[in-house]
N, C-alpha and C positions, 0 to 999 in steps of 0.2 A: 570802538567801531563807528566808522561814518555812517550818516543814514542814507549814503548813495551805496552801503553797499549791499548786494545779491542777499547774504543773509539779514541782515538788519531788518529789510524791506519784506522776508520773509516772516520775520518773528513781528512783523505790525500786524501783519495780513491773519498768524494766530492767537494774538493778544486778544487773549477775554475770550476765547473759542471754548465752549463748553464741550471739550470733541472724546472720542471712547479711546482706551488704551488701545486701539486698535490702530483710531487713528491719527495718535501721537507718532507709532511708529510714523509710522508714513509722513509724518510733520519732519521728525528728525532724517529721515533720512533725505529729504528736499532740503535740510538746511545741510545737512551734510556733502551734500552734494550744490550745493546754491548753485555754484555757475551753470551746473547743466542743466537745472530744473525746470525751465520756461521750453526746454525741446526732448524731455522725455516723454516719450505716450506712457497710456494707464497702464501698457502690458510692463514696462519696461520699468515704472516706476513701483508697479506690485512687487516685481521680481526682485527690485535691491529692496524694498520693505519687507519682503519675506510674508505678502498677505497675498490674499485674492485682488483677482482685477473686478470684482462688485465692487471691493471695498474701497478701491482707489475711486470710485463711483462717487460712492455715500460720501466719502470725506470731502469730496468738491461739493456736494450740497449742503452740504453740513456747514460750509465756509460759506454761503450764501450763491453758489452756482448752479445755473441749470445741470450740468455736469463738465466732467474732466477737461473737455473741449475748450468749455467758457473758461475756467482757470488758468490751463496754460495759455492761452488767449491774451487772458489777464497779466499773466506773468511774461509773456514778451513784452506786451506796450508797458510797462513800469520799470521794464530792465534799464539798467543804467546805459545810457551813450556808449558807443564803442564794444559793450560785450560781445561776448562768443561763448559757443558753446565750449565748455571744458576751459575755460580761462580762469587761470587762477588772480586772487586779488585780496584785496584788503578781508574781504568776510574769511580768509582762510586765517587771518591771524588768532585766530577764537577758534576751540575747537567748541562740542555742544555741551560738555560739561563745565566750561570756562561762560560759556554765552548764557546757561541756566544761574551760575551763585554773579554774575554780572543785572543780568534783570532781578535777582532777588536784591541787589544794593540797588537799583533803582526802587525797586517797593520801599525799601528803605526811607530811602531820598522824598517818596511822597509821603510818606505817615511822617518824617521829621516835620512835615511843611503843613499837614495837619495839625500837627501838634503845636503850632506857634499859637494858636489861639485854643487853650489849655480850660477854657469853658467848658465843654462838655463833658472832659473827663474827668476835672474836680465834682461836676454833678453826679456823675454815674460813681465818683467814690464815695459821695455823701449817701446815695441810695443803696450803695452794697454794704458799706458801713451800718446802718442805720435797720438794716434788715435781719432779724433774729428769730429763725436760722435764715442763714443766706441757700438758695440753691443755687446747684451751675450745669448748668443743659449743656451735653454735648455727645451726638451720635456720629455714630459711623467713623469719617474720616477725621472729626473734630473732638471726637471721643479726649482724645490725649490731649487736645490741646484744654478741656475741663477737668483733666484728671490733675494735669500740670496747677492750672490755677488755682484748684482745691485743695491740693498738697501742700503750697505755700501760705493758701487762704487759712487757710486749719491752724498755722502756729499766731495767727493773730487773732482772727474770727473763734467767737466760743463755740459758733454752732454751723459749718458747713458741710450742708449737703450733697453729694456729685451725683448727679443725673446722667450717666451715663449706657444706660444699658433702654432700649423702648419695650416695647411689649404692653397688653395690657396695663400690667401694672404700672406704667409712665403717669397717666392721670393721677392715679392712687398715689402715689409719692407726690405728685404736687398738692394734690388735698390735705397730703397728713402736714407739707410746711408751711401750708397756709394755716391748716387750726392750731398750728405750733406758732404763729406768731409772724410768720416772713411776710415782707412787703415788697418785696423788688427779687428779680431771681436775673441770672445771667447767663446770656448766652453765647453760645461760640456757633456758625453758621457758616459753615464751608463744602465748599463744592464738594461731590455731586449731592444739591440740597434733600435730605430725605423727607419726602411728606409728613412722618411724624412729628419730625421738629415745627414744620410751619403748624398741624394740628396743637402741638401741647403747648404752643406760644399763644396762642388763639384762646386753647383754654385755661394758660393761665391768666391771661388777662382777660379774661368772662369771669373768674375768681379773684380778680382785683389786685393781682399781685403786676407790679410795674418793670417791665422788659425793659433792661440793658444788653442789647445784643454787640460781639464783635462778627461780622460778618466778611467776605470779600468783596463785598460790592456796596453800595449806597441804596443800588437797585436789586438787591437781592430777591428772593422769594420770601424771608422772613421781615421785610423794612416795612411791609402792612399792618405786621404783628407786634411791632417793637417800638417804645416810646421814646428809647434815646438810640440809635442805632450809630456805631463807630465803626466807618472803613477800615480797613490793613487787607493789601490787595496779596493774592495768593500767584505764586512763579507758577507757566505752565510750560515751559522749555521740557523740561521731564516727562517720562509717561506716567509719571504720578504727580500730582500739585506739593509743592512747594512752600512751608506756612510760615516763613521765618520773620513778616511781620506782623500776624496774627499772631503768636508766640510773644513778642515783641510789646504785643498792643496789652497781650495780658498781663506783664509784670508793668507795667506805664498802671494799669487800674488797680492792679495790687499797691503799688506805691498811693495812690493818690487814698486807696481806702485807708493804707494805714495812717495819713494823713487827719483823719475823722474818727479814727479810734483811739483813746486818748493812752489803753491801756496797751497799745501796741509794742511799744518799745520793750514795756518790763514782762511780757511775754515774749519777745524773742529771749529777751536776759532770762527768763527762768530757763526755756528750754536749751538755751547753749549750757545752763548750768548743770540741767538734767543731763544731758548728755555727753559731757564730761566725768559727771563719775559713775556713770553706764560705759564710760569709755566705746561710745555708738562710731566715734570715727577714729580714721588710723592716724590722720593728722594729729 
């Protein structure tokens, strides 16, 4: 896709928009409709999102506008030269399922370009190495993406923790892996950020244990709380975020830990051996 065209110009305007599933619809359906969207009013644009016309409200201030007005306002004076309403064009070549795993290869494309200078992440594998037991923070939407990294972490690591569930007891589990020995714990930090996370980051490092965060932003709400913190930006084309280079960013740390663990190797060789004559897989 050109960046002259009707949708491109649309997915800038919600790039990084922390907006409600409410009003994602309402994103995709302006992209869906790109050409017409600079002369729809709020009734007309609730009515093909299938929401209220508040909501077509909230969503323009949400985007930073006094309301609805100022938006389509905004979206005539940035319309490309020569449009019309209902004119089809190049933004029709992408439907919004094509234009959502197309921005998740551009996230791609910028954690490649992070990654060229491979400093921080051989640091953060020396700290999660180095860490016994290692924890790994992750609530809510980023739940899985700590459940993922501790599953893998666990055939190399002797002793990994998943931190995944909060509640009181969130503290009490970072106290017990601190008097168990850990020094660094790691986290995964994705949108929508839950308070608990920015608290038990806080408190682990008032306990001394040293924050490796992956996060989606640089400017997150946990980069106050976090000593080494590593971007992988999160797709938000979807009505739900998109982790595929947070995902991504965690085997890139898995690799560099085992990097630092010297008995890594003949730990995967014991357990392929294990599990060969467990007969655990069909292969």
């Amino acid at each position: 896709m050109s960046g002259s065209s009707h949708a491109a110009r649309l997915q800038q305007l919600f790039e990084g928009r922390r907006l409600t599933p409410t009003q994602r619809r309402i994103a995709h359906s302006m992209v869906r409709r790109a050409g017409d969207a600079p002369f729809l009013s709020s009734v007309e644009l609730a009515e093909l999102a299938g929401v209220s016309q508040p909501s077509v409200t909230r969503f323009a201030v949400a985007l930073g506008f006094d309301g609805y007005p100022a938006l389509r306002k905004h979206l005539r004076e940035v319309a490309p030269v020569g449009s019309v309403a209902g004119g089809g064009g190049e933004e029709d070549a992408y439907n919004e399922y094509q234009q959502a795993v197309l921005a998740e290869i551009e996230n791609l494309r910028h954690l490649a370009e992070l990654l060229a200078d491979p400093g921080p992440v051989e640091r953060a594998g020396r700290l999660l190495a180095a860490s016994r037991p290692l924890p790994v923070l992750g609530l809510r939407a980023a739940s899985s993406q700590a459940r993922g990294f501790g599953y893998f972490a666990a055939k190399v690591h002797p002793d990994v923790r998943v931190l995944d569930e909060g509640g009181s007891m969130l503290h009490d589990r970072i106290d017990a892996a601190r008097r168990a020995g850990a020094t660094a714990l790691i986290c995964f930090a994705l949108p929508r950020h839950p308070k608990e996370v920015v608290d038990a980051l806080a408190y682990a490092r008032e306990q001394g244990l040293t924050v490796v965060a992956v996060a989606d932003s640089a400017f997150a709400p946990v980069a106050g709380h976090s000593d080494l913190l590593i971007p992988a930006a999160v797709g938000t084309g979807l009505a739900f975020d998109t982790a595929c280079a947070p995902m991504l960013l965690g085997r890139v740390l898995l690799e560099a830990m085992c990097d630092d663990l010297p008995d890594a190797q003949a730990r995967l060789e014991e357990f392929d051996a294990r599990a060969a004559a467990r007969g655990l897989f069909v292969e």
